[in-house]
N, C-alpha and C positions, 0 to 999 in steps of 0.2 A: 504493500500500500504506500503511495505516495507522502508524504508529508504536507500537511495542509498548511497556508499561509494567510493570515490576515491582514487586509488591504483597505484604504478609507473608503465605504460606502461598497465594499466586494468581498465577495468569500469564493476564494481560489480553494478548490478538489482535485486534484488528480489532472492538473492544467483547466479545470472548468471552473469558468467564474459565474458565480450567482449573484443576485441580488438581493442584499441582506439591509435591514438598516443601520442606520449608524449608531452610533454609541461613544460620540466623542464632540468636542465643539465643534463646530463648523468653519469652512475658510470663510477668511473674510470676503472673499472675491464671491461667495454662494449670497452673504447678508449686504454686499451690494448692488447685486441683481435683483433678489428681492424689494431692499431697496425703492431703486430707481421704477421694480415695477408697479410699485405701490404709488408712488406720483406720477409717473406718466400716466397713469390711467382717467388721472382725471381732466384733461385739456390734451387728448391727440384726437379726439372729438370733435372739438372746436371749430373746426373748417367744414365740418362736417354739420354743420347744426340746420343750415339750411337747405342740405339736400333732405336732411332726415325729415323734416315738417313738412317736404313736396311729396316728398314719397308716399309718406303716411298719412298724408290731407292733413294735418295737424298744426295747431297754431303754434307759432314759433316763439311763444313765451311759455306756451304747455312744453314744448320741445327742450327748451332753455332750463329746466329742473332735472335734465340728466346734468346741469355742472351743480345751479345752484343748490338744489335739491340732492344731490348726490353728496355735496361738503358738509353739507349737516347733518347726515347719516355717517359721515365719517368720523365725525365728532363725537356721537353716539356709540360708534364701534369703538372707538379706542377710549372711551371709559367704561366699557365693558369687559373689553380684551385684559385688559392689562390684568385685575384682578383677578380673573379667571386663570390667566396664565401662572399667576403667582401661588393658586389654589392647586392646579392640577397638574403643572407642569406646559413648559416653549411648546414643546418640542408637540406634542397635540394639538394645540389652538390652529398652530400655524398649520399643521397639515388638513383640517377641517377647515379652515380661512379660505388657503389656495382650493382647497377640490370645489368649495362656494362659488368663488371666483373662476373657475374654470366653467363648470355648471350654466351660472351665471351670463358666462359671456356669450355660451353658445346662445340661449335664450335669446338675447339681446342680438345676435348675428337673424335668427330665423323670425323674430316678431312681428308681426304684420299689423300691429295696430300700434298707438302710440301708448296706450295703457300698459300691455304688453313691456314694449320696448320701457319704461319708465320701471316697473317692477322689477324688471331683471336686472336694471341699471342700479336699484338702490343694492340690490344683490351683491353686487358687484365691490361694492364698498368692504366687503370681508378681507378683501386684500390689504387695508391699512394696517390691517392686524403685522403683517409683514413688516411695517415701519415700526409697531411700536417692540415686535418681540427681539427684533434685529438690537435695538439701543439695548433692551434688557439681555439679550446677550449677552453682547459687548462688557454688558457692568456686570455680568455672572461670572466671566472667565477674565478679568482684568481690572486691576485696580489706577486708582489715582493718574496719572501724566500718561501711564499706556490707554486707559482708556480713554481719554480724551482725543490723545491721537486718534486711535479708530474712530471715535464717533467723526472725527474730523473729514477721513478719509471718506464715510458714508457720507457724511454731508455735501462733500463735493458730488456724489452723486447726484442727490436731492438737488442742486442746483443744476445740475447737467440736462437731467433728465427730462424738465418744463421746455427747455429750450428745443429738443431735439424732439419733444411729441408732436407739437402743431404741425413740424416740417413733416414728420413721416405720413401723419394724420393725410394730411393735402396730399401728396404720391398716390397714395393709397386711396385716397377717396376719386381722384383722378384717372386713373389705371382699373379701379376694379369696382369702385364704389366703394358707399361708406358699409358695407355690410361685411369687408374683409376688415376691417377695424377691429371690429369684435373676434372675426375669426383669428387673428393675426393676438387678440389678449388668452383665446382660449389656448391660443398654441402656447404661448410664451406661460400661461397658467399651468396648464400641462406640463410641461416642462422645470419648472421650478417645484411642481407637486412631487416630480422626480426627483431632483436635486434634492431639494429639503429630505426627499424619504430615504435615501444614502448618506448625505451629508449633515443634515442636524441632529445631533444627538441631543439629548435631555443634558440639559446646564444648571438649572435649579436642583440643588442636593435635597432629597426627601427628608432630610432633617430639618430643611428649612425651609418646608411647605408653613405658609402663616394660617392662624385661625383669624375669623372675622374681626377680631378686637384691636389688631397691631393694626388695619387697615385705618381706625377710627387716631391712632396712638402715629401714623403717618401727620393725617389732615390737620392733627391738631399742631402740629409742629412751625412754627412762622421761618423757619429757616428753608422749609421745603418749599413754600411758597412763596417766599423771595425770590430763589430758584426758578421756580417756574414764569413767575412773573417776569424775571428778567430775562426767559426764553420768546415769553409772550408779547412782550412791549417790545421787544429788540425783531423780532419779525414783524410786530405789528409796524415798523416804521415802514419796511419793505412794502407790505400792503400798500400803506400810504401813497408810496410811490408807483407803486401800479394802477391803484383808483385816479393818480392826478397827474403823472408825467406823459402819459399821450394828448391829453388834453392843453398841457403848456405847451408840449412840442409844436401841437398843430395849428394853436390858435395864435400863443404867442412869438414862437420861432419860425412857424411857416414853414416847419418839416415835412418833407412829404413820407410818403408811405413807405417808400424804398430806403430811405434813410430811416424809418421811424425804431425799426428794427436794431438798428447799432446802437443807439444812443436807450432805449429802454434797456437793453440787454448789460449795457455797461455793469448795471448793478448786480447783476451773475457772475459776470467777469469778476469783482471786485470780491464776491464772496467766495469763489473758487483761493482768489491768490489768499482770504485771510484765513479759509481753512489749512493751507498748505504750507501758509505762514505758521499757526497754529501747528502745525505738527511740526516744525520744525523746532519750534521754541520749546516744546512739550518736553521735558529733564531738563532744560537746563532755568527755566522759571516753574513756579507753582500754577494748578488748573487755577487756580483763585485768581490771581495774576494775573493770566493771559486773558481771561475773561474780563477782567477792569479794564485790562489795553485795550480789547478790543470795541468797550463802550464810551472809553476817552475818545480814540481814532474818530468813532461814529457822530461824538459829537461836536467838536474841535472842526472837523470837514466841514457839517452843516452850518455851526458858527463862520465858520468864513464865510462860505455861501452866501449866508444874509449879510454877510457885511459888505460883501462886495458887490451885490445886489440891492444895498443900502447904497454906496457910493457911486453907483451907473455904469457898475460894470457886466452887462446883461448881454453874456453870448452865449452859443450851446455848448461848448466846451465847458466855460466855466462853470455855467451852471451843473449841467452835468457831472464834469470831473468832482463835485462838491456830495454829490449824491453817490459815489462810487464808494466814498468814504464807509458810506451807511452799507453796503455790501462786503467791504472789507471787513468792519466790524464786526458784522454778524459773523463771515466764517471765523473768525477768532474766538470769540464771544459762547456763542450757542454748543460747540460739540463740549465747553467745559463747564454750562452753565446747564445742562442735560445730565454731565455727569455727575454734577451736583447734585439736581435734584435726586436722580436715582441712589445718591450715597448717602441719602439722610438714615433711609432706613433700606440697608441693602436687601433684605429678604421678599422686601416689598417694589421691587427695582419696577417690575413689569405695570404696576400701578400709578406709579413716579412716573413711566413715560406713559401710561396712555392717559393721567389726568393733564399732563402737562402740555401734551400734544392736544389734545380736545380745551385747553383752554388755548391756546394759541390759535387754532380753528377760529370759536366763537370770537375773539378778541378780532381776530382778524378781518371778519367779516361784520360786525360791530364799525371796524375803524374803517374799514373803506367804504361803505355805506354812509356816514358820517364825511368820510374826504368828497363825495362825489355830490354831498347836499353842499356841503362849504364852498365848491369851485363852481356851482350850476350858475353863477351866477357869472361876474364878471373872473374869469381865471386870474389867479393872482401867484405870479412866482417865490413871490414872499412867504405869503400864506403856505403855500405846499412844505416849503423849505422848515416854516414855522412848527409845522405841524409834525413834519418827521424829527424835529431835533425836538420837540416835548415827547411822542414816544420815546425815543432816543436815551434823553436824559431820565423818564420813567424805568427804562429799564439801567443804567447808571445807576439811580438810587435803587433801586431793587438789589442791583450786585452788590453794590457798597452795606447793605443789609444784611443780606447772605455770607458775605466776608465776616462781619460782624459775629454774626448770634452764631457762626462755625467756630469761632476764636472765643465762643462765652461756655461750649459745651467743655467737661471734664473731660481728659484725655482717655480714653478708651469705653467711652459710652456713645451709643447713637448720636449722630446730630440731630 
């Protein structure tokens, strides 16, 4: 008899390899596919919004609730997930998530009516689950400055991934119709159902499955929620800037459409370089640290902005280049203000990100709903600038709180 070998995610017999699951952490490179699949899914639709309402004779604001209506169910999943996760173990949630989301998409690809197509879409939303169990991974197999790093590294996906959906979205709605959309989520669902079923092992130790009571000994904690808030105000600037910078572009700069694309985008750009920045710096300063840097940068950029906006200095670059800031900051910022909150109470990691992520949701769509009454009127570049440097400096003081009530806890007790 041959001698057996064990291999990540295979079991080798006598040269024959089966597929077994896994039983060890996962690569990072499986919970950044995950990941980016968990955001892409909600805007490579987009372009697609008005073939989908011809198609299916449907009004295109009934239509328009597979994005709006879809983010509020996402928000709902991930304060659901996370708990759950923390009860029973990653490593299930997510594989009932994906097989939803695969489900789901098919649905969604063969629906013939808009009710149809709207059900399956909120379906679909089981995939965020992905985002929140990927963070609580991450904070189950790594502590302090490595986990920051990774979150870092995922994050740069999460900004990759918004940009590169619209584009594929449109190919694809062009070449085959919007119905390969969904075929095109159920493969990639499929596939990641794979992956995770080889590749993630269970990371939460059955010792430190929580009872309901540490859940409540979380919420009550103001250090966790400093944390979270200065996840949520520090994206909610981002918001900001997506509710009110195509509208400066176009009204006040006379951006056209072809151009409109660079200068939005800029602020992707900017959080790519501060998560990569952020990993760089991650051992040789503290997560706490890099996190304050990155809400000084966010608001220090914006402060000039107005000032130079204040003195008539009003071109796209500059104004722009001032707004880059606030993307830089965030990639800095958020992978070690995530791992914060997940380190208040570690056994409670997977609840830490999905309340933190579903307040960042709601917050978000709160502030742009809010940016989009404040500029209906006459567009004001001030005003926009105004408004992301008060998220901005909200989440500043948020951090600078969190730094605080972490340096009040006694050495080897929860924060």
């Amino acid at each position: 008899m041959r001698p057996r070998t064990i291999v990540r995610g295979l079991f080798c017999f006598g040269g024959t390899k089966l597929i077994r699951k896994a039983s060890a952490p996962p690569a990072l490179t499986t919970l950044i596919l995950i990941t980016a699949t968990s955001v892409v899914t909600l805007n490579m639709i987009v372009p697609s919004l008005t073939n989908i309402a011809r198609d299916l004779e449907a009004d295109y604001a009934l239509v328009s609730l597979a994005l709006g209506g879809y983010l509020a169910v996402t928000a709902a999943v991930q304060l659901a997930v996370g708990p759950l996760a923390d009860r029973i173990g990653r490593r299930p949630v997510l594989l009932v998530a994906l097989a939803v989301f695969t489900l789901a998409s098919l649905g969604c690809a063969v629906a013939q009516n808009v009710w149809i197509l709207l059900a399956f879409r909120m379906l679909q939303a089981a995939v965020v689950s992905g985002y929140v169990l990927s963070l609580a991974i991450v904070r189950d197999t790594s502590e302090g400055s490595d986990a920051a790093r990774l979150l870092g590294r995922i994050s740069m996906a999460m900004a990759l991934a918004p940009m590169l959906g619209p584009m594929l979205g449109s190919v694809l709605d062009a070449a085959f119709g919007w119905r390969m959309i969904f075929v095109l989520y159920a493969i990639a669902g499929a596939g990641l159902l794979w992956l995770a079923w080889v590749d993630v092992g269970e990371t939460i130790r059955p010792s430190a499955k929580p009872d309901e009571s540490r859940l409540d000994a979380l919420l009550s904690k103001p250090v966790f929620w400093s944390y979270a808030l200065c996840t949520a105000f520090s994206t909610g600037a981002f918001y900001i800037f997506l509710a009110g910078a195509p509208l400066i572009a176009t009204a006040v700069f006379g951006i056209g459409t072809a151009e409109l694309g660079t200068f939005v985008g800029s602020i992707t750009a900017g959080f790519i370089a501060g998560a990569w920045l952020a990993g760089r710096l991650a051992g040789r300063y503290s997560p706490a640290t890099i996190m304050l840097m990155g809400r000084i940068f966010a608001c220090l950029g914006l402060a000039a902005g107005l000032v130079l906006v204040a003195m008539g200095h009003l071109s796209p670059s500059l104004y722009f280049g001032s707004t880059i800031f606030v993307g830089l900051g965030n990639g800095m910022t958020m992978p070690n203000s995530n791992a914060g909150a997940m380190s208040v109470q570690q056994r409670l990691a997977g609840s830490a990100a999905g309340i933190t992520g579903a307040l960042t949701v709601l917050g978000g769509a709160l502030l742009t709903a809010g940016t989009g009454l404040a500029l209906s009127g006459q567009p004001s570049p001030m005003l926009l600038l105004g408004l992301m440097l008060l998220a901005s400096f909200m989440g500043l003081l948020a951090a600078v709180a969190a730094i605080r009530l972490s340096k009040a806890v006694p050495s080897g007790q929860p924060a």
